[in-house]
DOLOLUM-167952 format. One line per 8 residues: number of its first residue (from 1); for each residue x, y, z of C-alpha. Coordinates in pm, whole numbers. Each point is the difference from the previous one (the first is absolute). Layout:
NUM> X Y Z; ...;
//
This chain:
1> 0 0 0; 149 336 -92; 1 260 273; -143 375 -116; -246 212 -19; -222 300 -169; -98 325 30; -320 150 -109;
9> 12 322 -226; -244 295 6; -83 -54 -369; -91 -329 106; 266 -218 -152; 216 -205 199; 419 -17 30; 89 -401 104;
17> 384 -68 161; 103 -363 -10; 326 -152 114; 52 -320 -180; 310 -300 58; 216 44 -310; 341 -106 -71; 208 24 315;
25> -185 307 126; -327 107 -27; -171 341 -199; -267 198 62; -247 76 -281; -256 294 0; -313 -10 -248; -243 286 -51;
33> -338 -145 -137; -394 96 13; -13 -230 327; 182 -292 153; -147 -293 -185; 165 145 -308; 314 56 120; 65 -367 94;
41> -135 -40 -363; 230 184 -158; 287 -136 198; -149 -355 -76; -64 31 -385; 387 127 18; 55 -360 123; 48 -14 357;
49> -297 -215 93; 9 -80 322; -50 398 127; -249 32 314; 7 312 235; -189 -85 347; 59 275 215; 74 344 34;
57> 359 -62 185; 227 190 -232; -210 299 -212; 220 196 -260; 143 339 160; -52 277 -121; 345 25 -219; -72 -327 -140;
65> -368 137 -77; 163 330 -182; 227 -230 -200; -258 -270 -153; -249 279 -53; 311 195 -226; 83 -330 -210; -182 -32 -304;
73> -119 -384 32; -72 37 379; 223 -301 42; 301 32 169; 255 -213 255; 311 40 183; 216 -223 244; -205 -77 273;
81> 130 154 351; 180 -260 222; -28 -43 403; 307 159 38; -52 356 -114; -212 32 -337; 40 108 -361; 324 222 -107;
89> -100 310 -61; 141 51 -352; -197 -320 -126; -235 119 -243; -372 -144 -122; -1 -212 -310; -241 -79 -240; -132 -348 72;
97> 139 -103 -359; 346 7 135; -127 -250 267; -171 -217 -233; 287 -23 -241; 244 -157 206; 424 12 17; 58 6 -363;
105> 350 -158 -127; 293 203 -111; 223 -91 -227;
//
């Protein structure tokens, strides 16, 4: 089960946070979307299936709300923050494509 959250928007819309287990650490992926059943839709028809939120334990802040709302797909992730102190601060969003996509080869 991931852990996360959402917060509700006055124009009615809703901004969902999700940390979710990937590689050796986890990330943390904000959607923007008419309401929550369609942002676990979206996330799902980008193929990560098995995405539930129960709970309101850890709701987008309001930095993560400013920067998901600013992205043109309303799809964004970052490194997840650890235990032991949270995200860097120079880590940037990304565009959920660069998740998706994978390590690519070089060479």
């Amino acid at each position: 089960m991931a852990a996360g959250g959402f917060s509700k928007l006055p124009n009615g819309t809703v901004v969902v946070a999700l940390n979710l287990p990937y590689g050796s650490a986890g990330v943390r992926i904000l959607v923007h979307a008419a309401n929550r059943a369609r942002a676990l839709t979206r996330l799902r028809n980008l193929g990560l299936r098995a995405v539930y939120l129960r709970g309101n334990a850890e709701p987008p802040t309001p930095d993560e709300i400013t920067a998901v709302l600013h992205h043109p797909d309303g799809l964004v992730w970052r490194t997840a923050p650890t235990a032991a102190g949270g995200v860097m601060a120079t880590e940037l969003w990304h565009p959920i494509r660069a998740l998706l996509r994978g390590p690519t080869a070089v060479g």
